[in-house]
ROLUM-689672 format. One record per residue (C-alpha): x, y, z; chain. Coordinates in steps of 0.25 Angstrom, whole numbers, plus 5000, padded with zeros to 4 digits. Layout:
<rs>
{r {X; Y; Z}; "A"}
...
</rs>
This chain:
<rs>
{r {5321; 5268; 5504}; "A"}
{r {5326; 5269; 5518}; "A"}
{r {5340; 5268; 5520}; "A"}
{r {5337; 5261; 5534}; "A"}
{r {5348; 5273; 5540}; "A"}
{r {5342; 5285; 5549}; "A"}
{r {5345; 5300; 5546}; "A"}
{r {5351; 5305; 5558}; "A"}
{r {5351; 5319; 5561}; "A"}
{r {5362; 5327; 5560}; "A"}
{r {5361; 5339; 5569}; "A"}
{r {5355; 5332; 5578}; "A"}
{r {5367; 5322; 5581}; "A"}
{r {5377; 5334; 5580}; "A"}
{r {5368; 5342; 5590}; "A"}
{r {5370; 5330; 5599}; "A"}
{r {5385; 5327; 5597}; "A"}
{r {5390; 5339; 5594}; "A"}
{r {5380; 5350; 5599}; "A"}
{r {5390; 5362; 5601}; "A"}
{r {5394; 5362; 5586}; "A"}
{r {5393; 5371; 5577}; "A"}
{r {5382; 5367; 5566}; "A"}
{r {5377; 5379; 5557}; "A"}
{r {5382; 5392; 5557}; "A"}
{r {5371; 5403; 5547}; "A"}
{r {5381; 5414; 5544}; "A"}
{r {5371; 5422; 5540}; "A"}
{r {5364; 5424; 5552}; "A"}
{r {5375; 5422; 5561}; "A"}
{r {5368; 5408; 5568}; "A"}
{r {5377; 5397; 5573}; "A"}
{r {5371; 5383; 5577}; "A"}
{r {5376; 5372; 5585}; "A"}
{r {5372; 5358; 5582}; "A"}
{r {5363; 5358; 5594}; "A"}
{r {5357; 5372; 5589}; "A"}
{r {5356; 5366; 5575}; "A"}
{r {5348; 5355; 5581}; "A"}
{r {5339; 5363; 5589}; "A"}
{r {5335; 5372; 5578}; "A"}
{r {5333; 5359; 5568}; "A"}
{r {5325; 5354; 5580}; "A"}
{r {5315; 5366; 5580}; "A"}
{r {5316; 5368; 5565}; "A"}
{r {5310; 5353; 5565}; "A"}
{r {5299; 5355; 5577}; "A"}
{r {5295; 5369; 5569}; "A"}
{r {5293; 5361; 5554}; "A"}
{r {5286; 5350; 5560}; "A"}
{r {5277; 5356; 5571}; "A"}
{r {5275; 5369; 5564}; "A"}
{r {5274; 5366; 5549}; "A"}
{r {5271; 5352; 5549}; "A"}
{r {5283; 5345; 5543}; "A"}
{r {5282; 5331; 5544}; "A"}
{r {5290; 5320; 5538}; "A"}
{r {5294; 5322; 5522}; "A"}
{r {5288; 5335; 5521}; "A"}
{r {5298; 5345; 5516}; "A"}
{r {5303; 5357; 5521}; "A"}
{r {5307; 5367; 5511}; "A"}
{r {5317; 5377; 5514}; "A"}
{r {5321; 5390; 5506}; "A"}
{r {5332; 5398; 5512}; "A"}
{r {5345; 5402; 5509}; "A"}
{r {5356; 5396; 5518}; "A"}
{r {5354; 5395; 5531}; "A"}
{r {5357; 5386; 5544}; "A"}
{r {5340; 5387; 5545}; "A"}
{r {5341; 5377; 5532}; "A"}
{r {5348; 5367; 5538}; "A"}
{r {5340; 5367; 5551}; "A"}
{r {5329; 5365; 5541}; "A"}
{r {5334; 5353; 5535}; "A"}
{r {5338; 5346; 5546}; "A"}
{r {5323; 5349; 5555}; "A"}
{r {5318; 5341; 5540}; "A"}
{r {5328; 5327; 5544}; "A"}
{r {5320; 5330; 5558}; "A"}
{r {5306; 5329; 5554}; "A"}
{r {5309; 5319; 5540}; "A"}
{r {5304; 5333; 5532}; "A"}
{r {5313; 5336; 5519}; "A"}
{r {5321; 5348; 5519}; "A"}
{r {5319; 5357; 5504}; "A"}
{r {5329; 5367; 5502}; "A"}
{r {5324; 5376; 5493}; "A"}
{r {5332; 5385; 5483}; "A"}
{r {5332; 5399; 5486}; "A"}
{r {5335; 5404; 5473}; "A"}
{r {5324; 5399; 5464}; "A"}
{r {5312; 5406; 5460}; "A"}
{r {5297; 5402; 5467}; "A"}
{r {5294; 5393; 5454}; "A"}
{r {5306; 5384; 5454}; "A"}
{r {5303; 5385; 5472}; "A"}
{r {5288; 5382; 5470}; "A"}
{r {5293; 5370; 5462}; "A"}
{r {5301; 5364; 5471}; "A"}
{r {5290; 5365; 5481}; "A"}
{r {5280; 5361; 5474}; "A"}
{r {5288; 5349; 5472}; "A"}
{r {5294; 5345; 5485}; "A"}
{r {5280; 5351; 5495}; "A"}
{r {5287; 5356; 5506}; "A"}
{r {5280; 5358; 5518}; "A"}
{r {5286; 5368; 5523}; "A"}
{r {5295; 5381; 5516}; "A"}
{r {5305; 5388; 5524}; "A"}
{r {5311; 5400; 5518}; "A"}
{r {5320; 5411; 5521}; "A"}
{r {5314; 5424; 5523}; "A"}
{r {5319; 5429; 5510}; "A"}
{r {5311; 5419; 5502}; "A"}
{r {5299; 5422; 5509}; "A"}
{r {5293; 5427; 5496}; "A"}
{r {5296; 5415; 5487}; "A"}
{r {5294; 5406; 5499}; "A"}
{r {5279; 5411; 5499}; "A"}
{r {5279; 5409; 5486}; "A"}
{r {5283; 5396; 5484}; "A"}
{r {5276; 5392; 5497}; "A"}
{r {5262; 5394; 5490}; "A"}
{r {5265; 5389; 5476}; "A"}
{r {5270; 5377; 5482}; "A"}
{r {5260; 5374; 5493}; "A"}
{r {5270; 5374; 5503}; "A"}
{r {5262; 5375; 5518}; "A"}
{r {5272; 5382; 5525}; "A"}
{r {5281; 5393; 5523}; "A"}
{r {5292; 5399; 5536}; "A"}
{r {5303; 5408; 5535}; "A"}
{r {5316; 5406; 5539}; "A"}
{r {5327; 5418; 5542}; "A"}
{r {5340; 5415; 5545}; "A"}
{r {5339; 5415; 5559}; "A"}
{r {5329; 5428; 5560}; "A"}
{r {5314; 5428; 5563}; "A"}
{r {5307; 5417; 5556}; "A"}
{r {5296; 5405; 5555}; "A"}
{r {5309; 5397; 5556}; "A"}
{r {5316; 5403; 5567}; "A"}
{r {5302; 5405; 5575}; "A"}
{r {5297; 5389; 5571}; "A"}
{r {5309; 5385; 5579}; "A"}
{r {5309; 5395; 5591}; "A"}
{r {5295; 5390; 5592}; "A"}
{r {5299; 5374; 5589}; "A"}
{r {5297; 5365; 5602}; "A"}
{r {5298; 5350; 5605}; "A"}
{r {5304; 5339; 5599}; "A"}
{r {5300; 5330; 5588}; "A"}
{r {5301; 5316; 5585}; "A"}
{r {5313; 5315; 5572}; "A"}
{r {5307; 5304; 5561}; "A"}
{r {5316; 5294; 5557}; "A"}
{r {5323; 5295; 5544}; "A"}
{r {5330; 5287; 5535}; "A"}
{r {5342; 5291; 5527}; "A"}
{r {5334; 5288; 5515}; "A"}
{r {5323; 5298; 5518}; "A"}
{r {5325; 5312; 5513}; "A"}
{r {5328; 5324; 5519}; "A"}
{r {5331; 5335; 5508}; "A"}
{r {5326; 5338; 5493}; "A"}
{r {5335; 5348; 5487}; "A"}
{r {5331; 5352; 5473}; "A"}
{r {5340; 5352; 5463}; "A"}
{r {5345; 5367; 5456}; "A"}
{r {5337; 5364; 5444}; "A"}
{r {5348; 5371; 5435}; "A"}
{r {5341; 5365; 5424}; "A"}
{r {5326; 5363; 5428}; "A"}
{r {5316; 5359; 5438}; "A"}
{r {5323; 5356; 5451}; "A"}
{r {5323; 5341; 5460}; "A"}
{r {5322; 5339; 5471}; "A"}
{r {5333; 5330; 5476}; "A"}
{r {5329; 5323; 5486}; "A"}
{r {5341; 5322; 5498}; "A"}
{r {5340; 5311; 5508}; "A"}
{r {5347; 5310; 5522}; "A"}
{r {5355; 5298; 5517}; "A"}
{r {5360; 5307; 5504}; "A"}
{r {5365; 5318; 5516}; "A"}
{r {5371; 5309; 5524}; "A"}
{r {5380; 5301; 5513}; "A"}
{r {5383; 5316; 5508}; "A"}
{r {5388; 5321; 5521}; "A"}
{r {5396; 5308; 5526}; "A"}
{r {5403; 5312; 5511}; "A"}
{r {5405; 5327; 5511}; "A"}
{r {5411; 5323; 5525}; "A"}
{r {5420; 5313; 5519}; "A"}
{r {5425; 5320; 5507}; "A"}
{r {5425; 5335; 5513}; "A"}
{r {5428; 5334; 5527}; "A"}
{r {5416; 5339; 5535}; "A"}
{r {5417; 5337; 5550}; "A"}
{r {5411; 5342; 5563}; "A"}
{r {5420; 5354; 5562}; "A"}
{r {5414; 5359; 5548}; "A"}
{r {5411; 5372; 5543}; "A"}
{r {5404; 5372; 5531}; "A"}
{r {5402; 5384; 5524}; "A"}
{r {5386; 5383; 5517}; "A"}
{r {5384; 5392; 5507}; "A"}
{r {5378; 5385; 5495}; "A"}
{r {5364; 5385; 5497}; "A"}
{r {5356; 5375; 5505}; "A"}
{r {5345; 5373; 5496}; "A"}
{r {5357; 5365; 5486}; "A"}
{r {5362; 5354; 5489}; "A"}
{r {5377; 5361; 5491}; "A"}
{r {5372; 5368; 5503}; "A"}
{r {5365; 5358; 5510}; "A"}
{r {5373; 5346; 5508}; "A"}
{r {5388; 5350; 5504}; "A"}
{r {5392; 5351; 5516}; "A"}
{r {5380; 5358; 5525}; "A"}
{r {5373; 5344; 5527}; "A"}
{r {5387; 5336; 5529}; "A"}
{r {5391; 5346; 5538}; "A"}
{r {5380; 5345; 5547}; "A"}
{r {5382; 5330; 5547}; "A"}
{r {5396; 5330; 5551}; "A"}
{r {5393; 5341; 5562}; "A"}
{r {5398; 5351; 5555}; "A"}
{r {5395; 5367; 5554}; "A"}
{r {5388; 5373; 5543}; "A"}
{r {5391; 5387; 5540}; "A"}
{r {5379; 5393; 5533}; "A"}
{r {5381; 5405; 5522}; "A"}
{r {5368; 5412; 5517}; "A"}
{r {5372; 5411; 5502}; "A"}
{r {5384; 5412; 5494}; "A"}
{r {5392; 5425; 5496}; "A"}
{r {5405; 5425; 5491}; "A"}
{r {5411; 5435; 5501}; "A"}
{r {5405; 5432; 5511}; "A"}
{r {5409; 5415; 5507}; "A"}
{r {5424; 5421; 5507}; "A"}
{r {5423; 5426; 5520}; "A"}
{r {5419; 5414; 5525}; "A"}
{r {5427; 5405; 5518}; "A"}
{r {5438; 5413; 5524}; "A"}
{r {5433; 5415; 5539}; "A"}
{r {5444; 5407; 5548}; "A"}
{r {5435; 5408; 5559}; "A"}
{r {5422; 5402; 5553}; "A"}
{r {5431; 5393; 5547}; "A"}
{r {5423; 5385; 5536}; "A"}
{r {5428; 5371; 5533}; "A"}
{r {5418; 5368; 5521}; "A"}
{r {5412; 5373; 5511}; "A"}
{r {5405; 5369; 5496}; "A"}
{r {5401; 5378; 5484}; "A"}
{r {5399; 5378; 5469}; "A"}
{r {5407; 5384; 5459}; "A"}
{r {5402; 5398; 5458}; "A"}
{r {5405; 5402; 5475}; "A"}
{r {5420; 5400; 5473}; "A"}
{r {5419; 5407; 5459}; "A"}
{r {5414; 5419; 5467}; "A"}
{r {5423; 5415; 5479}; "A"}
{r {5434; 5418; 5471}; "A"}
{r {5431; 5431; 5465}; "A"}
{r {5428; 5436; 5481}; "A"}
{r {5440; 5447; 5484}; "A"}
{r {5449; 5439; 5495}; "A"}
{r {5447; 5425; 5491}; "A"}
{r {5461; 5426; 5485}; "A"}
{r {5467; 5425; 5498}; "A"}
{r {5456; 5417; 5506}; "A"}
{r {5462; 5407; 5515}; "A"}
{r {5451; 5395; 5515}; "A"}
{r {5462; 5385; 5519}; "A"}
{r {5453; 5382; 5531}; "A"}
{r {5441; 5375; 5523}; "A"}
{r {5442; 5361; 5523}; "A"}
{r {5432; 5359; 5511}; "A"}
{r {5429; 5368; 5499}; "A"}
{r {5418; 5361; 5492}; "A"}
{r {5413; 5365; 5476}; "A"}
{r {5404; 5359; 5468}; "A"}
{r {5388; 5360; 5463}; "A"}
{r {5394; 5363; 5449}; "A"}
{r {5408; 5361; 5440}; "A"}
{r {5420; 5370; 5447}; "A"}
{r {5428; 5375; 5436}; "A"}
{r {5440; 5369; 5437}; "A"}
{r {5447; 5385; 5437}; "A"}
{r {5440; 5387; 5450}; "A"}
{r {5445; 5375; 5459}; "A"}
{r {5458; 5378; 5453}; "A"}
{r {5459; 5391; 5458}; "A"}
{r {5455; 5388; 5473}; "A"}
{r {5466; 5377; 5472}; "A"}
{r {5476; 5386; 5468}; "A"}
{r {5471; 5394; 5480}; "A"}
{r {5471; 5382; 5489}; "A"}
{r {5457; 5380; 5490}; "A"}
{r {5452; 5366; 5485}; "A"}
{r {5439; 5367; 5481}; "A"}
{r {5434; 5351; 5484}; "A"}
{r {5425; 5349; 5471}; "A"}
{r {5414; 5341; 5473}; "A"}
{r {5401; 5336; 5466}; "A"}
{r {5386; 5332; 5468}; "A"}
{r {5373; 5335; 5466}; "A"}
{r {5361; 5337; 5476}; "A"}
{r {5358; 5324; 5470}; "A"}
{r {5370; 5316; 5477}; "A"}
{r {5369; 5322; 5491}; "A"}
{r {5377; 5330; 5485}; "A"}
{r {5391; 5322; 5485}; "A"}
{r {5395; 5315; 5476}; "A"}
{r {5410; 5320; 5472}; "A"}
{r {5421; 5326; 5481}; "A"}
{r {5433; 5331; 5478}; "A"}
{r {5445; 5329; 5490}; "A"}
{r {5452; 5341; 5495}; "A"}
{r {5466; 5334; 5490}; "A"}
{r {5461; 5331; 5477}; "A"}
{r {5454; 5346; 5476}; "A"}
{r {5465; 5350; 5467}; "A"}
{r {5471; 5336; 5460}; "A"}
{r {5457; 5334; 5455}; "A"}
{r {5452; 5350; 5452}; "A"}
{r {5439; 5348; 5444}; "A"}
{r {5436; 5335; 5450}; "A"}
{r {5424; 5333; 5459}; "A"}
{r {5430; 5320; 5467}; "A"}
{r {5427; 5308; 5470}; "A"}
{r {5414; 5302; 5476}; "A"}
{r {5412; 5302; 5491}; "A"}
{r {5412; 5287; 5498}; "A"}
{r {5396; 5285; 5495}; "A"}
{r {5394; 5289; 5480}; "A"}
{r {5396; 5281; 5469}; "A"}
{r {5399; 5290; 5454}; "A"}
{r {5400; 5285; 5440}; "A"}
{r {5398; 5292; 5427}; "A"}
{r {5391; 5288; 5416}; "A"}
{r {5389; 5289; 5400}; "A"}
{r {5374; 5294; 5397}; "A"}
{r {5372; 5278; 5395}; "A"}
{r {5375; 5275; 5410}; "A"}
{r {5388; 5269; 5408}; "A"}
{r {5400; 5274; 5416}; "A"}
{r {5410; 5281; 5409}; "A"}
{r {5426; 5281; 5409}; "A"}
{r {5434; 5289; 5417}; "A"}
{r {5436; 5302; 5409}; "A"}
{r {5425; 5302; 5402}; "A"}
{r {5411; 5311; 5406}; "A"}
{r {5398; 5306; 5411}; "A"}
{r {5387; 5308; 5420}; "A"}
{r {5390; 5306; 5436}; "A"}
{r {5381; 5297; 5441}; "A"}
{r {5380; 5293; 5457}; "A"}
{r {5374; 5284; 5467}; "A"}
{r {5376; 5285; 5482}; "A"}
{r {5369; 5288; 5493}; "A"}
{r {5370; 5301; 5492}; "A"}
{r {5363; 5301; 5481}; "A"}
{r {5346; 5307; 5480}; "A"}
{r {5335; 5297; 5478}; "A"}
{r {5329; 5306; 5469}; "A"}
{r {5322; 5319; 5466}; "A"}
{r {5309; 5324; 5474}; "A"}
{r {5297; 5320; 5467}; "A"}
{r {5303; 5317; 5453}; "A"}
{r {5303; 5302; 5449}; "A"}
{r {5308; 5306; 5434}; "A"}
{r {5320; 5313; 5439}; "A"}
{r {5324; 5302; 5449}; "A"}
{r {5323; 5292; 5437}; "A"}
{r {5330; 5299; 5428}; "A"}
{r {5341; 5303; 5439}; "A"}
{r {5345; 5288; 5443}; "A"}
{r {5351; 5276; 5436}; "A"}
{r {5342; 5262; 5438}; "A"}
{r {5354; 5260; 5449}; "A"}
{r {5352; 5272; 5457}; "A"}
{r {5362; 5281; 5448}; "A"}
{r {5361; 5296; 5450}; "A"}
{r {5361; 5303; 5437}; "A"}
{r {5370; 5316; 5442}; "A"}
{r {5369; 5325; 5428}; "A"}
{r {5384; 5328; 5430}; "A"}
{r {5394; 5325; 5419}; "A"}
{r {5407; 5319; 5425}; "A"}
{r {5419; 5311; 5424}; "A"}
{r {5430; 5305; 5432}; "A"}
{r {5445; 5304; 5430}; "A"}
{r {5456; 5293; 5430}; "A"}
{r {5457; 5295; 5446}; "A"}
{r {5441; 5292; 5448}; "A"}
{r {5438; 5309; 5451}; "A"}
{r {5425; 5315; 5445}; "A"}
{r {5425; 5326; 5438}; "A"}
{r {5409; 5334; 5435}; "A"}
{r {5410; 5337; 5419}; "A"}
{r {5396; 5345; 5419}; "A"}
{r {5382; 5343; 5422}; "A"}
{r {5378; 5332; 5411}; "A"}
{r {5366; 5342; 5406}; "A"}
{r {5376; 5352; 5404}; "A"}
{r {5385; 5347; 5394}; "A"}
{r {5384; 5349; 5380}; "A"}
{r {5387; 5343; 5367}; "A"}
{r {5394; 5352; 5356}; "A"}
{r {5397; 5344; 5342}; "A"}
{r {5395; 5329; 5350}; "A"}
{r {5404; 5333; 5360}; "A"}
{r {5400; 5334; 5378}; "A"}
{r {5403; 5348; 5381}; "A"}
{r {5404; 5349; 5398}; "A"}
{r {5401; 5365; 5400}; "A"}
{r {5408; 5364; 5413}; "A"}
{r {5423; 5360; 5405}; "A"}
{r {5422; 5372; 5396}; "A"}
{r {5417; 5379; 5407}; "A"}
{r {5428; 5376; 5416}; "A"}
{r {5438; 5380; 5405}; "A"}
{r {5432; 5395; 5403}; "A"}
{r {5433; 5398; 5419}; "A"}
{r {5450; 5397; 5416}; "A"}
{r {5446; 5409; 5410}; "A"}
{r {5451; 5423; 5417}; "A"}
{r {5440; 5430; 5420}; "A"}
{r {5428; 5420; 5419}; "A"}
{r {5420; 5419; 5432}; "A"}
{r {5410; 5408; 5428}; "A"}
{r {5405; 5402; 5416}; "A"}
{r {5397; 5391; 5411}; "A"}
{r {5396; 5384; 5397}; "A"}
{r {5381; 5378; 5392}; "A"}
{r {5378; 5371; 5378}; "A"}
{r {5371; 5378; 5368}; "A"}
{r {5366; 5374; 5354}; "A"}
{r {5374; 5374; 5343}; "A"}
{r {5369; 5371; 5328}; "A"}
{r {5384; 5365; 5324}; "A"}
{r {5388; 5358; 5339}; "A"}
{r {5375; 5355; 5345}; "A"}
{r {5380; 5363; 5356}; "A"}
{r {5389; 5371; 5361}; "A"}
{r {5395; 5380; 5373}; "A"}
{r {5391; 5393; 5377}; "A"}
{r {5399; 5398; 5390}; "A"}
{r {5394; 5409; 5400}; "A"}
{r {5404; 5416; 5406}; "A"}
{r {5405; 5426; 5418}; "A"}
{r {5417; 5433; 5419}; "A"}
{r {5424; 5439; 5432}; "A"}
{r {5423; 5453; 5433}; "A"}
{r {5433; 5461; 5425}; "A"}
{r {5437; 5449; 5416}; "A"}
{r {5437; 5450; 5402}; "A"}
{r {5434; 5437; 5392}; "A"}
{r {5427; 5437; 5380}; "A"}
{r {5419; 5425; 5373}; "A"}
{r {5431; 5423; 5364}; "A"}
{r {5441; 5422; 5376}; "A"}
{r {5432; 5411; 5382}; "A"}
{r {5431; 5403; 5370}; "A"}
{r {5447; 5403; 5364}; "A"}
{r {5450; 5398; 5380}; "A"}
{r {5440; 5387; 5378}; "A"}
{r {5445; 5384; 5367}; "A"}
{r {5458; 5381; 5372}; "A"}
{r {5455; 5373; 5382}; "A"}
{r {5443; 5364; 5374}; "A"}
{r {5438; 5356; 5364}; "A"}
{r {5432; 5364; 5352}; "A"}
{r {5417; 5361; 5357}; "A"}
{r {5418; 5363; 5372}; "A"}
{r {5423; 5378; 5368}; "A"}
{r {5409; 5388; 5371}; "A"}
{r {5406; 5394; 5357}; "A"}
{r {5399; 5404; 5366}; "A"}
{r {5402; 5413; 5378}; "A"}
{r {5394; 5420; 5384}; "A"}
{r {5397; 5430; 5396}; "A"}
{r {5389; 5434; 5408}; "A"}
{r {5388; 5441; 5421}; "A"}
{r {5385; 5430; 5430}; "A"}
{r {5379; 5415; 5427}; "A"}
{r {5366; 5409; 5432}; "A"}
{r {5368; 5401; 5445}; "A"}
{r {5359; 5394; 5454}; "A"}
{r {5360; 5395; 5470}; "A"}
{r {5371; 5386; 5470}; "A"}
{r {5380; 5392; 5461}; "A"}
{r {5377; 5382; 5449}; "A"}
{r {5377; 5388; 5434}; "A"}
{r {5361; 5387; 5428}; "A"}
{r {5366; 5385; 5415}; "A"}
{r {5353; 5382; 5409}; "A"}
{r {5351; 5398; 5412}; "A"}
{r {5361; 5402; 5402}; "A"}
{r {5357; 5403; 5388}; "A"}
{r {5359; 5393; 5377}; "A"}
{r {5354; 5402; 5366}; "A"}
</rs>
């Protein structure tokens, strides 16, 4: 359904008003772009995939890189010719890759040189017509398609409504979706990010989640480009060398967003205890449940990590957090931004109380229209009245703020009661000593079910399973306390840092 409302282009109207400005900035290859060299490159990226590959109108364009400022000039040369831009994760095997193309039928598959191999592969299991590499700026088809790109072409009009991205989803639990992302769900989420975080023409965001995740591309890259903004582009996560450039006054980063895990491993890097990041305006965490030891260590540092919430799903916005309410509400993830509207719900559909748990539920505009080719999912995913069914357990206090229990698949019941493994798990993390850990339901013949906690300790620390149980015990009702603990050297992650519990054992 249109929406009756155009999708501008973004670089292109900061290439006009503001073409000296900073846009990108690849750290890894040392490359710097102005907006009028960001839109020249888009220009030729555009003339290369239409005239030399044949991308037209709706076909998509899959990419499979690890970040780079090449990905963004991708997605934008997509809004230029109507195509669809498919971020592809790097990190799964050519099964779970050749699924994904098989489902989507990209046109096209551009890959870094270091997937080549797999790139191939999935290139021929999926019938994908054409391959190109891409190189970070060296010698490539893509460097050489845009050298070689002449001309001018004639931009379709769009629509908000129309789509520009699918993104499939982690699939920590099975097959991925492919969510598909419209320009009107981009657009509502960067007027939001801008409003509840500050992004300005003088941003520097820091990217470093990966782009192929929602938390790379749209919180805050994408907003960042919209308000004119520069996006400051890490390769992958590294801990030291994040530090280092957390800490740079003369890069001087003003925004950044990251799950859990990074300032876990933040904090373990030698010299963090006297890091000065009192210039960042915005330090973003979410894509999972922050123990709540965590965001209280960084406040008593003076850092206010702004807890927030969403899905690739919802834009992803759907919850902030305020810098002046970071510590008044630790644990919290916000309010809703101005355009979405939350309630939660029993299993029946009825809103709950405050104080009690149910699932979150939202509707807005930055909410998906559905999955990529999978009419059963999208049925099952949205009320008669166009609810989104987010998976997430939650609840709200007396004061309206929204707190994320669990995931609603990952709670568990022990003798009729709802265990929330993200409680108990917050509870063994005040432990000295633990460095992660994560709590699953396993069968019991008595309970029905009952914990079993994974623990990885920091080096040199010394706990036991009986340590870990007597403090959970003091701090829990009899049934949330694990009857097993089990200790390992790290725990399974995906690219973005999430726990794959459905990877660790329940027998």
């Amino acid at each position: 359904m249109s929406s009756g409302i155009p999708a501008e282009d973004w670089i292109g109207h900061h290439a006009r008003f503001a073409p000296g400005s900073p846009a990108a900035h690849d750290l890894a290859s040392g490359r710097r772009f102005t907006y009028a060299q960001f839109d020249e490159r888009i220009a030729r990226a555009a003339l290369w995939l239409a005239r030399a590959l044949g991308v037209k109108r709706g076909d998509r364009v899959a990419v499979l890189s690890m970040n780079d400022t090449d990905v963004f000039e991708l997605q934008f040369a997509c809004r230029r010719l109507g195509a669809i831009f498919l971020p592809l994760n790097w990190r799964l095997a050519v099964p779970e890759l050749e699924f994904i193309c098989k489902d989507a039928s990209p046109l096209v598959l551009i890959h870094g040189t270091e997937f080549a191999d797999a790139a191939h592969q999935v290139a021929k299991l999926a019938s994908v017509r054409h391959l190109a590499d891409l190189a970070n700026g060296k010698p490539s088809a893509y460097e050489s398609g845009l050298a070689a790109a002449s001309g001018t072409l004639d931009p379709p009009v769009l629509d908000l409504a129309d789509i520009w991205t699918i993104m499939y989803t982690s699939g920590t639990t099975g097959r991925p979706k492919g969510a598909q992302i419209t320009y009107q769900m981009c657009v509502f989420n960067a007027i939001q990010c801008a409003m509840t975080v500050g992004l300005t023409a003088e941003t520097k965001n820091l990217v470093f989640l990966p782009t192929f995740h929602t938390g790379g591309l749209n919180v805050y890259a994408n907003p960042t480009f919209h308000t004119g903004g520069c996006n400051v582009v890490m390769r992958s996560f590294d801990p030291s060398l994040f530090l280092k450039l957390l800490t740079d006054r003369a890069l001087h980063l003003t925004h950044l967003l990251g799950v859990p895990t990074n300032f876990l491993m933040l904090a373990q890097e030698l010299g963090f205890a006297d890091a000065d990041l009192s210039h960042i305006v915005c330090i973003g965490i979410g894509g999972a449940a922050a123990p709540l030891a965590l965001l209280e260590d960084y406040g008593r540092k003076g850092i206010p990590l702004q807890q927030g919430w969403g899905m690739t799903e919802t834009g992803p916005l759907g919850l902030m957090l305020s810098p002046a309410m970071a510590l008044a509400k630790v644990g919290s993830s916000g309010l809703p931004p101005m355009y979405v509207r939350l309630k939660i719900c029993d299993p029946d559909g009825n809103e709950v109380k405050p104080g009690e748990t149910g699932e979150l539920m939202i509707k807005g505009p930055t909410v998906t229209p559905g999955y990529w080719n999978r009419p059963e999912a999208n049925r099952a995913s949205f009320t008669k009245d166009g609810w989104f069914h987010t998976g997430d357990a939650a609840r709200q206090d007396e004061d309206g703020y929204y707190y994320i229990v669990d995931r609603w698949k990952d709670m568990f019941i022990s003798g009729g009661e709802n265990v929330y493994p993200a409680e108990v798990e917050n509870v063994i993390f005040q432990l000295d000593g633990v460095l992660e850990n994560a709590v699953v339901g396993i069968p019991h013949a008595k309970w029905g079910e009952v914990g079993r906690a994974f623990v990885v300790l920091k080096t040199g620390a010394n706990l036991d399973e009986a340590a870990v149980i007597e403090h959970c015990g003091s701090q829990l009702a009899r049934y949330k306390v694990p009857k097993e603990v089990r200790f390992l050297d790290a725990l399974p992650h995906n690219a973005t840092g999430k726990v794959l519990k459905h990877q660790l054992p329940r027998s």
